[in-house]
C-alpha positions as a Markdown table, in Angstrom:
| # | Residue | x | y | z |
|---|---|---|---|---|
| 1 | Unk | 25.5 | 51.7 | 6.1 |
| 2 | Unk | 23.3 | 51.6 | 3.3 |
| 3 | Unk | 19.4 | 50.7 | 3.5 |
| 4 | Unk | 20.0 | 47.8 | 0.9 |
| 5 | Unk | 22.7 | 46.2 | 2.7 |
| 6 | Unk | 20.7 | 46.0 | 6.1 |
| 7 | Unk | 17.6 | 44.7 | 4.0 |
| 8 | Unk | 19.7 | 41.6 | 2.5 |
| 9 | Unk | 21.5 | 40.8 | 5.2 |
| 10 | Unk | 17.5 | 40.7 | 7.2 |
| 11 | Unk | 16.6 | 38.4 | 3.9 |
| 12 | Unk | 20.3 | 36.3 | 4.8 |
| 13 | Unk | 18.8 | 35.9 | 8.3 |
| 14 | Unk | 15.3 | 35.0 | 7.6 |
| 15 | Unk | 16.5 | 32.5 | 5.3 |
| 16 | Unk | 19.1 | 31.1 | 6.9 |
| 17 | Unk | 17.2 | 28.5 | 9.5 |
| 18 | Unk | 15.7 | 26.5 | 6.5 |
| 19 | Unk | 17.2 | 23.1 | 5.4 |
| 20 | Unk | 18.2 | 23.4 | 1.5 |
| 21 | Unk | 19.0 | 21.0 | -0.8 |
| 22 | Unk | 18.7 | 20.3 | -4.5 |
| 23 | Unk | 15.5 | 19.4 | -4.4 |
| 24 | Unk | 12.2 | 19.4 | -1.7 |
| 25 | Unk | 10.3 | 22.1 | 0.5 |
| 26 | Unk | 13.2 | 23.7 | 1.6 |
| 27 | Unk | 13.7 | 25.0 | -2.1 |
| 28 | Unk | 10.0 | 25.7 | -2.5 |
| 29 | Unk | 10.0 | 27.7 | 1.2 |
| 30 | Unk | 13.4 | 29.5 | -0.1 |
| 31 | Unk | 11.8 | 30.6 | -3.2 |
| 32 | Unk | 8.5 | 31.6 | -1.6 |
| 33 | Unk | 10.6 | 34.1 | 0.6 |
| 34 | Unk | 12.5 | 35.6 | -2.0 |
| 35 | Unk | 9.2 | 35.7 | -4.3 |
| 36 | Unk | 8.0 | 38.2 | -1.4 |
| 37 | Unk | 10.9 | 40.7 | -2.9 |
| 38 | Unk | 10.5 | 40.0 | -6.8 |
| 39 | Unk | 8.1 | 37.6 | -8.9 |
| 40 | Unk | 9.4 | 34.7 | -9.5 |
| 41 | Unk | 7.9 | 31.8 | -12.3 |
| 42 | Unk | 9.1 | 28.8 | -10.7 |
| 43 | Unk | 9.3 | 25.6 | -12.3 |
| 44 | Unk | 9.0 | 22.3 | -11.2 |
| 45 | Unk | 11.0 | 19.2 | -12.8 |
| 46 | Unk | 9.6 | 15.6 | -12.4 |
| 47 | Unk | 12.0 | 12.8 | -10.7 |
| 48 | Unk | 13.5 | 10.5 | -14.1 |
| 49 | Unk | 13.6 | 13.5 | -16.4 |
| 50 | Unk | 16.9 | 13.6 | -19.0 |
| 51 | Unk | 18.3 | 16.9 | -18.7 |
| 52 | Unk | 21.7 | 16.6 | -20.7 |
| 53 | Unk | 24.0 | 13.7 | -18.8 |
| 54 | Unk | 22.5 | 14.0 | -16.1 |
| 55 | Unk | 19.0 | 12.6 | -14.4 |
| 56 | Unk | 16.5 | 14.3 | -12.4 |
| 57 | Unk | 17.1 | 12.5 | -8.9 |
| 58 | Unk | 14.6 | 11.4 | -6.5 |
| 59 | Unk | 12.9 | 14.9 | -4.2 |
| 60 | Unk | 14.7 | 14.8 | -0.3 |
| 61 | Unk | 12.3 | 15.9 | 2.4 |
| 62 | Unk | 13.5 | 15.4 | 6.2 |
| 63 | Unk | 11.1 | 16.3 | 9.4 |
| 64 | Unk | 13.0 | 15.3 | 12.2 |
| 65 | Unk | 16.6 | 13.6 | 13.2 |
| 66 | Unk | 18.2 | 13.4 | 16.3 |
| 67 | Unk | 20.7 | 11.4 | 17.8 |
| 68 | Unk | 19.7 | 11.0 | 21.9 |
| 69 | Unk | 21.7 | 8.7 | 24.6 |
| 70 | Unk | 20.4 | 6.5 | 27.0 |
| 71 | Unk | 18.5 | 8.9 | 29.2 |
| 72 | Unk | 16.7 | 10.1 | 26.1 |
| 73 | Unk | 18.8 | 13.9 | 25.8 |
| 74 | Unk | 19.3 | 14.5 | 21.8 |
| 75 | Unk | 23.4 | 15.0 | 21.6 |
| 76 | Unk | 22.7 | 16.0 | 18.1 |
| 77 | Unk | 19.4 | 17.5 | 17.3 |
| 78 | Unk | 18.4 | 18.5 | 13.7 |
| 79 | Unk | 16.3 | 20.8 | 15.2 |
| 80 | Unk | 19.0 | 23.1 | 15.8 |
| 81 | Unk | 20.4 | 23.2 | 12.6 |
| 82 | Unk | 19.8 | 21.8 | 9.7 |
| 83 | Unk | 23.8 | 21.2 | 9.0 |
| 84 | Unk | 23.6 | 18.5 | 11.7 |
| 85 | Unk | 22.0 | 15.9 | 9.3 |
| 86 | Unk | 24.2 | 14.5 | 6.3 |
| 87 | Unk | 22.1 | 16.0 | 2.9 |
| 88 | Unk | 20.1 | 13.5 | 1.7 |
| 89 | Unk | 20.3 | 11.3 | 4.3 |
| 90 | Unk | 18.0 | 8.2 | 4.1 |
| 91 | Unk | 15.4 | 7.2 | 6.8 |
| 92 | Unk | 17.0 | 5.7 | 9.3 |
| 93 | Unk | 15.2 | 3.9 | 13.4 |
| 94 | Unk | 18.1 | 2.3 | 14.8 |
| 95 | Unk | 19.7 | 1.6 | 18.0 |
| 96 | Unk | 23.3 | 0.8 | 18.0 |
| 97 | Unk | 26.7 | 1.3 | 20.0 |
| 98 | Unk | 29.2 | 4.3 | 19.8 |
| 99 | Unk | 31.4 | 2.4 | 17.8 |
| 100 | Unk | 29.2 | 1.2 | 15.3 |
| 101 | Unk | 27.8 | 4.9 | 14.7 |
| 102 | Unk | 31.0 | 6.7 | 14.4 |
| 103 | Unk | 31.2 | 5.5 | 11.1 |
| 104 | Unk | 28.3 | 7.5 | 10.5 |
| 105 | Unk | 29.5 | 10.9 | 12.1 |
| 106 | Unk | 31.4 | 13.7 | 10.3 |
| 107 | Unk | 33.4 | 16.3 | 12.6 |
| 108 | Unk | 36.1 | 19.0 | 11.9 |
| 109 | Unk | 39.0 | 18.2 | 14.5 |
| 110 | Unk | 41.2 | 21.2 | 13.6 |
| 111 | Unk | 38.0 | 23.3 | 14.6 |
| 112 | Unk | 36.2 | 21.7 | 17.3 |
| 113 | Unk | 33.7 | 23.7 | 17.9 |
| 114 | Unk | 32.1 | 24.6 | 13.9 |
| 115 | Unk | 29.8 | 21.7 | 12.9 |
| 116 | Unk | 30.8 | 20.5 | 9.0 |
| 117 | Unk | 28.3 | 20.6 | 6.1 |
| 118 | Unk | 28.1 | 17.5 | 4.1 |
| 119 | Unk | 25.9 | 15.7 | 1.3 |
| 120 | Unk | 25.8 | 12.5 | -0.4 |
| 121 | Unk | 23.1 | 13.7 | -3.6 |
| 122 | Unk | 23.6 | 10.7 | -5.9 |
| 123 | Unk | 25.2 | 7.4 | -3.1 |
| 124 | Unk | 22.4 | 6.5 | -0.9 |
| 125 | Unk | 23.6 | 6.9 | 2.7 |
| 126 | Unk | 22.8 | 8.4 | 6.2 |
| 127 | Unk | 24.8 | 10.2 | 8.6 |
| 128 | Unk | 25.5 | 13.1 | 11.1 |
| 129 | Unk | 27.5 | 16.3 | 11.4 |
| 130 | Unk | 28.6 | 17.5 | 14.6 |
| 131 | Unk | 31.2 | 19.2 | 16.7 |
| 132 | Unk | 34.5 | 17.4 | 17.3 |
| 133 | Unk | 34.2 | 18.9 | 21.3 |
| 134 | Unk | 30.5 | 17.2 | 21.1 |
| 135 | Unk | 31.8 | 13.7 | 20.5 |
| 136 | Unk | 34.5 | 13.9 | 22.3 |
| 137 | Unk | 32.2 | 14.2 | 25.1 |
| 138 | Unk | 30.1 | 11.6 | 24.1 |
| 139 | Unk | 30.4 | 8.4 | 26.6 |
| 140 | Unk | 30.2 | 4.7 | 25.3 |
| 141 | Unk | 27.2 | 3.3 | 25.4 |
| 142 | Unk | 23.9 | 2.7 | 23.2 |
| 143 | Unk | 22.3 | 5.7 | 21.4 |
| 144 | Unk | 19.1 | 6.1 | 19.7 |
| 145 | Unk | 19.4 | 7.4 | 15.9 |
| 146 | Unk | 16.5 | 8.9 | 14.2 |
| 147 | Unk | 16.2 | 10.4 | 10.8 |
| 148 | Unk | 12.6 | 10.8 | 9.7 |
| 149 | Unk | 13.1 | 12.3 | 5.8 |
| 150 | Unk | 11.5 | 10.9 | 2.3 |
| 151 | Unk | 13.5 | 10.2 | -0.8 |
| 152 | Unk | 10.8 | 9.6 | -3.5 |
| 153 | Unk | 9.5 | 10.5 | -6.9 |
| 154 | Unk | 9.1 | 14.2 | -6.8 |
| 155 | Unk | 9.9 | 17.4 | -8.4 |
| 156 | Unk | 13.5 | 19.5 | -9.0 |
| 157 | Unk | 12.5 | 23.0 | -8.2 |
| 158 | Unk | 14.1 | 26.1 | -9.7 |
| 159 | Unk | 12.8 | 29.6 | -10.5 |
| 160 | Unk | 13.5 | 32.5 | -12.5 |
| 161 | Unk | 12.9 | 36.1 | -12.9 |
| 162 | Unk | 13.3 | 38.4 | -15.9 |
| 163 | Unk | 14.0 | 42.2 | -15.9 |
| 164 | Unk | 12.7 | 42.8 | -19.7 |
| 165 | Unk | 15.1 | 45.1 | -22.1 |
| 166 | Unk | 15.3 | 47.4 | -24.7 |
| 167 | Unk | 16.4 | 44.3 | -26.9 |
| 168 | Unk | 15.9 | 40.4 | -26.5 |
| 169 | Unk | 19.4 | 39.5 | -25.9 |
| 170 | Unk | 20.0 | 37.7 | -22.4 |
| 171 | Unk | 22.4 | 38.6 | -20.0 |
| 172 | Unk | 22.2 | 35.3 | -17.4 |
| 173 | Unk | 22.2 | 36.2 | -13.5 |
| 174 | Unk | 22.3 | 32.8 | -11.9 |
| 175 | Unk | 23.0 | 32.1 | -7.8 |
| 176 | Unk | 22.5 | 28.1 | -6.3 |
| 177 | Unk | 19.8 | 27.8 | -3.4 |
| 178 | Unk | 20.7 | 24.0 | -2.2 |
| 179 | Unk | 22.9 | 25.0 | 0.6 |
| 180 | Unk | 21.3 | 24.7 | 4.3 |
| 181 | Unk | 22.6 | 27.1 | 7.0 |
| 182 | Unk | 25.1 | 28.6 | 5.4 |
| 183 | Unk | 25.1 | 32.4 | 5.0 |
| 184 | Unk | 27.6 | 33.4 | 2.8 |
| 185 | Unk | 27.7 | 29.9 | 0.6 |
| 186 | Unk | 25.0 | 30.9 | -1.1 |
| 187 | Unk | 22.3 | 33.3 | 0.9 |
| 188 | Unk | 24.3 | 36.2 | 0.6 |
| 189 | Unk | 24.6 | 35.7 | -3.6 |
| 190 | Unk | 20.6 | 35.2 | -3.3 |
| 191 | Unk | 19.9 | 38.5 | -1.3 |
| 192 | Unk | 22.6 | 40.5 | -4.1 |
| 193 | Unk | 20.6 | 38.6 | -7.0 |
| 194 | Unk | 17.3 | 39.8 | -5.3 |
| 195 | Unk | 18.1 | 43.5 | -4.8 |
| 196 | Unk | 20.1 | 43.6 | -7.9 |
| 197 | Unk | 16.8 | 42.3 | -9.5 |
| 198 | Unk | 14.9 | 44.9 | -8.2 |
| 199 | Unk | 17.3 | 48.2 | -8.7 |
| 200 | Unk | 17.5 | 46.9 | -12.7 |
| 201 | Unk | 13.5 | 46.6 | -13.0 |
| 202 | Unk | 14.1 | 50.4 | -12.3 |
| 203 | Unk | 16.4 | 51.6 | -14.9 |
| 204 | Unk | 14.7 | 50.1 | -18.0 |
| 205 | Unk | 18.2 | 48.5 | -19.1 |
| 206 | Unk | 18.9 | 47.8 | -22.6 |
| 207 | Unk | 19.5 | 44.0 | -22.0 |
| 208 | Unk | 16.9 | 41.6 | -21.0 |
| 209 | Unk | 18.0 | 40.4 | -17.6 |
| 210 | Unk | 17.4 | 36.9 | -17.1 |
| 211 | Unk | 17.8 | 35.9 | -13.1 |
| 212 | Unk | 18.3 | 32.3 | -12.2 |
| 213 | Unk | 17.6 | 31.0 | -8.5 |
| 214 | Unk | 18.4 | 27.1 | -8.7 |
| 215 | Unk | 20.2 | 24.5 | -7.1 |
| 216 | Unk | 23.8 | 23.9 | -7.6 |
| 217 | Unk | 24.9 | 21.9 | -10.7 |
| 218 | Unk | 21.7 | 19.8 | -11.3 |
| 219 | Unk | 19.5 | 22.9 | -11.6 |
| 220 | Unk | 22.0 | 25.1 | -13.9 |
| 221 | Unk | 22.2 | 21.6 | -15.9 |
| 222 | Unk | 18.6 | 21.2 | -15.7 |
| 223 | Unk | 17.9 | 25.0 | -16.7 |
| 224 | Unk | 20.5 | 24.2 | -20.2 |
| 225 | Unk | 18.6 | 21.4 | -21.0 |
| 226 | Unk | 15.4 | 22.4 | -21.1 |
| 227 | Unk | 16.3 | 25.7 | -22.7 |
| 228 | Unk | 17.8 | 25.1 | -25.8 |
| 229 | Unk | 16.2 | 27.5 | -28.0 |
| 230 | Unk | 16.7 | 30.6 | -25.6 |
| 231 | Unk | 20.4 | 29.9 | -25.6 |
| 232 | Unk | 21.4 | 31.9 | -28.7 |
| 233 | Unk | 19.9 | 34.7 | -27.2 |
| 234 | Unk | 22.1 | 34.4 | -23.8 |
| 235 | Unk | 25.0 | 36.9 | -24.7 |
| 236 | Unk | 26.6 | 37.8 | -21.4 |
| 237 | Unk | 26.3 | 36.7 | -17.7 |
| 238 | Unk | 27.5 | 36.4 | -14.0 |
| 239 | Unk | 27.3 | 33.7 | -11.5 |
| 240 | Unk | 27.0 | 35.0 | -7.7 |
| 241 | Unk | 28.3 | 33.1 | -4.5 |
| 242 | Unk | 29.9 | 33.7 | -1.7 |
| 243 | Unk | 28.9 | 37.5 | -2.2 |
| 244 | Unk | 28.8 | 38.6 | 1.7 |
| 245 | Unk | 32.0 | 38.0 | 3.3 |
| 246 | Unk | 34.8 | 40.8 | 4.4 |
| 247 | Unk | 37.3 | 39.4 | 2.0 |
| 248 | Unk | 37.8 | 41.4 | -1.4 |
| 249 | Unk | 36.3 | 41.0 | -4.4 |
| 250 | Unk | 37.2 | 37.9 | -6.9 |
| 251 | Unk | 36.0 | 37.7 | -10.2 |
| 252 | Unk | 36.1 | 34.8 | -12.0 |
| 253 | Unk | 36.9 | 35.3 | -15.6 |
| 254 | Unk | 35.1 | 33.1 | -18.3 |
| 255 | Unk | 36.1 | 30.0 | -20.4 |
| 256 | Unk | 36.9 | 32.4 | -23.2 |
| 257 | Unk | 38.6 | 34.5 | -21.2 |
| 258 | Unk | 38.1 | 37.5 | -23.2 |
| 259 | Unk | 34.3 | 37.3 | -23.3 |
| 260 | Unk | 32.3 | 40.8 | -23.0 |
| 261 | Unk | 31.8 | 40.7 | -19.6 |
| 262 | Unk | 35.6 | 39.6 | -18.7 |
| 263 | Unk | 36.2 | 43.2 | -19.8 |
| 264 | Unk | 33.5 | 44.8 | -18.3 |
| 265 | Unk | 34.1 | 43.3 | -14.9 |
| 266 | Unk | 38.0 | 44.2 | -15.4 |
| 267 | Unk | 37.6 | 47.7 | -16.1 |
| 268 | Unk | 35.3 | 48.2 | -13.5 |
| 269 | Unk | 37.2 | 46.4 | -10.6 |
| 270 | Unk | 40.3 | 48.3 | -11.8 |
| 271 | Unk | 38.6 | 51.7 | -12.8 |
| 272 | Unk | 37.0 | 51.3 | -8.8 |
| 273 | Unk | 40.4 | 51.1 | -7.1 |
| 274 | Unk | 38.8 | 48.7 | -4.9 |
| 275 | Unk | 40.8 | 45.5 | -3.6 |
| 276 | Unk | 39.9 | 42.9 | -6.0 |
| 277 | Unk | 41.5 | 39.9 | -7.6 |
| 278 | Unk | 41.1 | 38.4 | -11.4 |
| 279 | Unk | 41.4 | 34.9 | -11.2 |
| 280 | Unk | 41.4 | 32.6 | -14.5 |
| 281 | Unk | 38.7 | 30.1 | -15.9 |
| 282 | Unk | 39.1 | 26.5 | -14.1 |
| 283 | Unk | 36.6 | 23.8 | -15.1 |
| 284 | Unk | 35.5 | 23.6 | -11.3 |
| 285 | Unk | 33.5 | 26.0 | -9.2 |
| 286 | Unk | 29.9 | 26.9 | -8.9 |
| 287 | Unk | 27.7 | 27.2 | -11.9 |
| 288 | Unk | 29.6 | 29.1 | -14.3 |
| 289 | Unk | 31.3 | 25.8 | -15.7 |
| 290 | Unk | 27.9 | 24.8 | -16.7 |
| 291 | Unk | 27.4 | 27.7 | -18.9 |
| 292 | Unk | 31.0 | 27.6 | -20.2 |
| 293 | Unk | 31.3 | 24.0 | -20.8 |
| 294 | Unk | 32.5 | 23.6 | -24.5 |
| 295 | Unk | 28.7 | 22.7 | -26.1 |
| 296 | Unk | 27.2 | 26.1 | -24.8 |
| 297 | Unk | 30.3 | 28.1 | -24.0 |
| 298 | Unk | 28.7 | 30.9 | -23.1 |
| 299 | Unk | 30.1 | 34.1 | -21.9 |
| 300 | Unk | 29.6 | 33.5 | -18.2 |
| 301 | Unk | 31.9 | 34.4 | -14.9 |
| 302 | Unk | 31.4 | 34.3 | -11.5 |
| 303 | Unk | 31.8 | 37.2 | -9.2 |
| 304 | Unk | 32.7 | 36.2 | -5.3 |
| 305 | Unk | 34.6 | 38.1 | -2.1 |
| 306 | Unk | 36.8 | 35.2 | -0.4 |
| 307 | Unk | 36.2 | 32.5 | -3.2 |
| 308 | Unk | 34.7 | 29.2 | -2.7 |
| 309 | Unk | 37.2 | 26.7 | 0.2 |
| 310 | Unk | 39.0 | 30.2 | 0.5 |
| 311 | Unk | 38.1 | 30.7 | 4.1 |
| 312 | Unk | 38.1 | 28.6 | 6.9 |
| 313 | Unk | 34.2 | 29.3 | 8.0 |
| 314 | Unk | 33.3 | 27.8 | 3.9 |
| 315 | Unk | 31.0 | 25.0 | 4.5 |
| 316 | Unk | 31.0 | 25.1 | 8.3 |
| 317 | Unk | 28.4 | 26.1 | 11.2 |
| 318 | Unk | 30.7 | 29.5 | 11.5 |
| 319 | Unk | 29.3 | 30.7 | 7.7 |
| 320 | Unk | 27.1 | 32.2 | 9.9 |
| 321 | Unk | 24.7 | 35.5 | 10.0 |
| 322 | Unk | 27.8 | 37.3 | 11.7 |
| 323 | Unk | 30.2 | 35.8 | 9.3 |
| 324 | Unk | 28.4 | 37.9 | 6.5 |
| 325 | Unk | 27.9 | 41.9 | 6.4 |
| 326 | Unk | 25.5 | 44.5 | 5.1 |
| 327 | Unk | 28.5 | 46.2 | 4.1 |
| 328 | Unk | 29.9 | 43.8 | 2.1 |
| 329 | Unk | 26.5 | 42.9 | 0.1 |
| 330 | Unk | 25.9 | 46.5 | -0.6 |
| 331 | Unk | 29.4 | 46.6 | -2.3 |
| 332 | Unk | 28.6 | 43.5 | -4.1 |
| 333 | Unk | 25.8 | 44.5 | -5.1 |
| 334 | Unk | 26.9 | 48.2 | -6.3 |
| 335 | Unk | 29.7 | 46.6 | -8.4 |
| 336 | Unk | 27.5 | 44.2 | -10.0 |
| 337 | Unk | 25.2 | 48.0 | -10.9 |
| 338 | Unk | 28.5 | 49.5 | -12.4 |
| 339 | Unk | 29.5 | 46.4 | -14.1 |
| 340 | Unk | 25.7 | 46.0 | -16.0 |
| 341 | Unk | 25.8 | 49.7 | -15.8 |
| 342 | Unk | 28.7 | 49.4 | -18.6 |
| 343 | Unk | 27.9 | 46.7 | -20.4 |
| 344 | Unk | 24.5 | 48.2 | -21.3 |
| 345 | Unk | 26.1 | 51.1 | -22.5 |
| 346 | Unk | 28.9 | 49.7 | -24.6 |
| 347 | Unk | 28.0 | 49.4 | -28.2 |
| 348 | Unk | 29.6 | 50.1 | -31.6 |
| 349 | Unk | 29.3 | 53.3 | -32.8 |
| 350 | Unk | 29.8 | 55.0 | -36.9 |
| 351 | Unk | 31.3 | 58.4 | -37.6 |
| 352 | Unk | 28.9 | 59.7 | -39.8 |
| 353 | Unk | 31.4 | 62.7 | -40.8 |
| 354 | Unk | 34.7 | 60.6 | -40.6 |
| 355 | Unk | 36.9 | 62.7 | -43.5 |
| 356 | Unk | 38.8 | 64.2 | -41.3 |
| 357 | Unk | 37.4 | 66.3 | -37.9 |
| 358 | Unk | 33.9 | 67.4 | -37.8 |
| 359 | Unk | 33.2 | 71.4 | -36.4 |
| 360 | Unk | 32.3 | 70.7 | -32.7 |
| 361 | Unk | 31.9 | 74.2 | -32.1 |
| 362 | Unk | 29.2 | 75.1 | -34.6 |
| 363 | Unk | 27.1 | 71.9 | -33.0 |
| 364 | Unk | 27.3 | 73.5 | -29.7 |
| 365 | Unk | 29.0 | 70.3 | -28.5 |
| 366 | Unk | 32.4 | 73.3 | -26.7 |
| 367 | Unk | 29.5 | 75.3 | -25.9 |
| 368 | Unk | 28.2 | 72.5 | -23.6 |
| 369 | Unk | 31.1 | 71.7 | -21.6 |
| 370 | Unk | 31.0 | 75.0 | -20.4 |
| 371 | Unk | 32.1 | 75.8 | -16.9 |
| 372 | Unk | 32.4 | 71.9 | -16.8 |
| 373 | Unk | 35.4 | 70.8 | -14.0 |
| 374 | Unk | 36.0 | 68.1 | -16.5 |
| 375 | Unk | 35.5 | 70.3 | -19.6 |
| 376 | Unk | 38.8 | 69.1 | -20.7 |
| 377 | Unk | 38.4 | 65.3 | -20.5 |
| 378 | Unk | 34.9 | 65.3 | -21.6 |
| 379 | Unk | 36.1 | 67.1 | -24.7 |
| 380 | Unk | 39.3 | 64.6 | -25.5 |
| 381 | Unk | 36.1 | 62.2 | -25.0 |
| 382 | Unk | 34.6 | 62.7 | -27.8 |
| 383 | Unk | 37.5 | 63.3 | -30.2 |
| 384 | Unk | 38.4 | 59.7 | -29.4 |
| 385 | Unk | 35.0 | 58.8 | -29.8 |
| 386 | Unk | 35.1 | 60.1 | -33.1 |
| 387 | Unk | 38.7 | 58.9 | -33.7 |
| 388 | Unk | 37.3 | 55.1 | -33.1 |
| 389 | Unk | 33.6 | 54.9 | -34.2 |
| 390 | Unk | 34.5 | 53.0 | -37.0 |
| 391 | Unk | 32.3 | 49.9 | -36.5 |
| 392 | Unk | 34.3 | 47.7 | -35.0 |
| 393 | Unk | 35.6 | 49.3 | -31.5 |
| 394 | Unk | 33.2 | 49.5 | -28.6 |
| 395 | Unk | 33.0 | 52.1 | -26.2 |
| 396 | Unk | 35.1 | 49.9 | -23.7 |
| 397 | Unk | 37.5 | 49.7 | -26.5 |
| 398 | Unk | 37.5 | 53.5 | -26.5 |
| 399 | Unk | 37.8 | 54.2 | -22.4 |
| 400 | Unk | 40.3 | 51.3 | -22.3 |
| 401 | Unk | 42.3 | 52.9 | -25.4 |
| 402 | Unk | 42.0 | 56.4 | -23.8 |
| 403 | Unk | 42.4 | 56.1 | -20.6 |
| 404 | Unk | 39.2 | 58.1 | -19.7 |
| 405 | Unk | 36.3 | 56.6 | -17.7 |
| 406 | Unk | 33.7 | 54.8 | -19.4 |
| 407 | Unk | 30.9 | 57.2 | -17.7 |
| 408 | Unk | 32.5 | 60.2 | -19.5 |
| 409 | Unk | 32.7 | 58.2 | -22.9 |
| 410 | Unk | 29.5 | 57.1 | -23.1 |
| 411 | Unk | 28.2 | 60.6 | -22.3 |
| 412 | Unk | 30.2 | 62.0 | -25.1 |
| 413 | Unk | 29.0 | 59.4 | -27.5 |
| 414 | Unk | 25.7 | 60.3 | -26.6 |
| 415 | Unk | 26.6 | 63.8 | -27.4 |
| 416 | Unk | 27.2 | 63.1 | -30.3 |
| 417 | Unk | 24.7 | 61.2 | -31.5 |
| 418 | Unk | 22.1 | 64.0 | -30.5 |
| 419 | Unk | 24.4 | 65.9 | -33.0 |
| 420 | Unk | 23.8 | 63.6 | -35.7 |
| 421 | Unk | 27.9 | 62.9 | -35.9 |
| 422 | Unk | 27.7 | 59.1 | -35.0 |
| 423 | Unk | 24.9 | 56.5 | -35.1 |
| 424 | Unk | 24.8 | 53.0 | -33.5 |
């Protein structure tokens, strides 16, 4: 079990108590957590600002909510998790009959025992989430209901974090923080985004990496808006969620559908031999159809295990700290390594002796690959390097072509560079 994976999944469980939502403390205590791990510039948004369609809504803050029965006993207590209060609930001191507040109450019956997540952002409302085996054991009679929370002018509160690069083009990492208790939907895709922050800031990659830590849909929408002129520069990126699970790997492919990193992730997925699944573009999801709607259509995907409403445990009290492992995240995270890994890597390349095949031998480029187990394929490397550094293929183009792994073309391009036989 690698360090890495143990380390997010102890960054899964310390975050996991706090109540999330798109806006309010719980974001700011999220994001003060994972600015322990990286440094983060957050930003905060005031309530009434335009950001495209869409309006900045009033900041949620709740303190307390309970619902307790005659004899004063809480039967639902927020203080036990944060899923038990309907998101954005507004204040409510009221005393009031079963009946009446069973309109308010939101239970799974085919699972009687997992308590249900539920919102209502934008439709001012109140209401509770609890076990189906709770109320069914709840008795007639009066019952006391308390929510103690704010909605009022305030901030939307989003942060980001930038791994610099060789060059200023952007590749986008972006992961929601809004969801409550719930490990795998999203605090799993914040962990991988954290450490997968930190291992790039070590490898001086060649794209700037720009990592995005907002809440679902209003922040991605708020992060468009008020970025306009960085958008040109925002080549390539990858949405995270649901990155913890046991369930195999899912990537999401982009609007395009045969954007940059659509190939990257497929060769790498496929080139791994790992259980995976390529699933294409729909319009609905987490924040990737932001950044591909037609205006920006950016070359964005989303990489998941078990995707989003592909579990039974998705938006339930049983997405859990067990529900999630380090082993899991580690290979999350090492994929999303190998897939930036490539992409850095795969540029255009010119055959600067391209009538007919340069002397490898006088170079010392056969001499290297002595006593080399792979002396052969490194060598079929870079003819086909030479073959297709015309310009217009990419490296991928040439592994793809080939058949050879991209690690072995890339290292024969660079060969040959040194050699002075192809520039960039």
């Amino acid at each position: 079990m690698s360090a890495a994976g143990e380390e997010m999944h102890a960054l899964v469980e310390r975050l996991y108590p706090l109540c999330r939502s798109i806006t309010g403390d719980g974001v700011r205590a999220t994001l003060d957590i994972v600015g322990e791990y990286i440094p983060l510039q957050v930003h905060e948004v005031p309530t009434g600002t335009q950001v495209l369609d869409w309006t900045v809504p009033q900041e949620w803050n709740i303190r307390d909510a309970y619902i307790a029965d005659g004899a004063g006993h809480r039967v639902v207590d927020f203080a036990a998790s944060s899923l038990h209060v309907l998101g954005y609930s507004v204040p409510v001191s009221a005393t009031m009959p079963l009946a009446e507040l069973r309109g308010h109450l939101h239970t799974l019956p085919d699972h009687p025992a997992w308590v249900p997540y539920r919102t209502s952002y934008y439709k001012p409302d109140w209401g509770f989430c609890l076990a189906q085996e709770t109320l069914d054991a709840l008795p007639d009679g009066e019952y006391e209901v308390r929510i103690d929370s704010t909605l009022a002018d305030g901030h939307l509160t989003y942060a980001e974090h930038v791994v610099p690069g060789q060059v200023p083009e952007e590749v986008i990492v972006s992961c929601h923080v809004c969801h409550p208790s719930l490990a795998n939907d999203n605090l799993a895709g914040i962990a991988v985004a954290t450490f997968l922050a930190r291992a790039l800031a070590e490898e001086q990659p060649y794209y700037t990496y720009r990592f995005l830590f907002a809440p679902g849909t209003i922040g991605a929408i708020t992060w468009l808006a008020r970025n306009a002129e960085r958008i040109e520069r925002v080549g390539h990126g990858l949405v995270l969620a649901c990155a913890g699970d046991r369930g195999r790997l899912t990537y999401k492919q982009s609007r395009r559908g045969d954007a940059e990193i659509d190939r990257v992730m497929r060769h790498v997925l496929n080139a791994s031999e790992r259980p995976h699944h390529v699933t294409e573009f729909t319009p609905y999801g987490y924040d990737e159809r932001q950044f591909c709607s037609p205006g920006f259509d950016l070359g964005v995907g989303s990489l998941s295990r078990t995707p989003y409403a592909g579990y039974p445990e998705y938006h339930t009290s049983a997405d859990n700290p067990d529900f999630v492992s380090p082993e899991a995240m580690a290979d999350t995270l090492t994929v999303c390594r190998e897939a930036f890994a490539v992409l850095d890597r795969n540029r255009r390349y010119v055959n600067l002796s391209p009538y007919g095949e340069p002397q490898l031998g006088r170079r010392g480029l056969y001499d290297s690959l002595g006593g080399r187990s792979d002396a052969k394929q490194a060598q079929m490397a870079m003819l086909w390097v030479l073959s297709l550094s015309d310009g217009e293929h990419t490296l991928l183009d040439v592994a793809e072509r080939s058949g050879l792994p991209f690690d072995t073309v890339a290292a024969a391009a660079d060969a040959l560079r040194d050699a002075g036989l192809v520039k960039a």
